[in-house]
N, C-alpha and C positions, 0 to 999 in steps of 0.2 A: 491150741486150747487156750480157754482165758486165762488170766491170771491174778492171785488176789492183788496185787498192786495195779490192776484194771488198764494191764495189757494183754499181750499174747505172747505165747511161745511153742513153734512146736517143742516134742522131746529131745531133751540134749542140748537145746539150744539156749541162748540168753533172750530175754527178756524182750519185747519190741514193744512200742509206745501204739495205741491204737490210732488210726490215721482215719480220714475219709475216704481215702483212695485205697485202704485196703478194705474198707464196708462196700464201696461201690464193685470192687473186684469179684468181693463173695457175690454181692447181689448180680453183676451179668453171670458168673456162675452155675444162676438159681438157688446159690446155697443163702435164700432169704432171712429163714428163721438164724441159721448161725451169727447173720448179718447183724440182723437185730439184737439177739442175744450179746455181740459185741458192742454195737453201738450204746445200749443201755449199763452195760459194763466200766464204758470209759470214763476217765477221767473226767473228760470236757462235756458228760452228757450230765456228772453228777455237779460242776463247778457252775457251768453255767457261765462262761468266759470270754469263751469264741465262737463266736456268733458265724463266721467263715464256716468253719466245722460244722454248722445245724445245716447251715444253708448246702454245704455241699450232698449233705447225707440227703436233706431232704430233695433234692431236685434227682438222687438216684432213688428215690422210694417213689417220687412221683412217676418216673420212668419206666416202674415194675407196677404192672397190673394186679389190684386187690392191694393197693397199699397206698392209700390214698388220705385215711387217715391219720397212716402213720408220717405220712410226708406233711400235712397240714400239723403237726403237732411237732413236727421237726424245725418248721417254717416260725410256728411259735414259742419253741423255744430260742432260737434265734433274736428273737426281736424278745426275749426276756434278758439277751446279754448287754452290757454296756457299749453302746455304738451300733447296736443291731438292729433298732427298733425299728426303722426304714425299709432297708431290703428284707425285716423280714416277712413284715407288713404287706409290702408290695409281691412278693413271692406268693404269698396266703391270695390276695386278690387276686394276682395271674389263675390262679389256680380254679376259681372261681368263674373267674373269665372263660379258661379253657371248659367251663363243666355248663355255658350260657346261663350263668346262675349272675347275670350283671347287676340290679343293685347289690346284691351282696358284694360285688368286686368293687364298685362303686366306696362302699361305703370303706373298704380296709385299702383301697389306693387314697382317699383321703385321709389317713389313719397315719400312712407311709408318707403323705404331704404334709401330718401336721408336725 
């Protein structure tokens, strides 16, 4: 379960810091919604810091079918962190790319170039 200090734990147990590698776990799972309810939870999702972090969650949201927004808004916040502006730019265009929606991918691989 979450926890106010915006980790998890099960019962009984201490505290664990929320990872992306434990979002992407729930999400092969299928346990999406919990997923997310974590992800929005964390630390790093309210700091805005690590940009690694958006980027990993979002490439497993893009992986899961019906979350596609949610992975583009992951990709964006990424590139709201300091150093992230790039990858997460280019990630936002892949995505684009993969949907053959190309000047749009166009225009945020530019975005990722400047």
């Amino acid at each position: 379960e979450l926890t106010s200090g915006g980790g998890w734990a099960m019962k009984g147990r201490k505290e664990q810091p929320v990872t992306a590698g434990a979002i992407e776990q729930l999400m092969k799972a299928e346990r999406v919604e919990m997923a997310m309810e974590m992800y929005r939870a964390s630390v790093e999702f309210r700091d805005k810091k690590d940009a690694e972090f958006h980027i990993q969650v979002g490439k497993a949201l893009k992986d899961t079918k019906g979350y596609r927004e949610e992975a583009l808004h992951a990709f964006l916040r990424a590139a709201g962190c300091s150093g992230g502006e790039a990858l997460g730019f280019y990630e936002v265009g892949d995505m684009h790319y993969e949907a053959r929606e190309y000047e749009e991918a166009i225009r945020w691989y530019d975005k990722a170039l400047a």
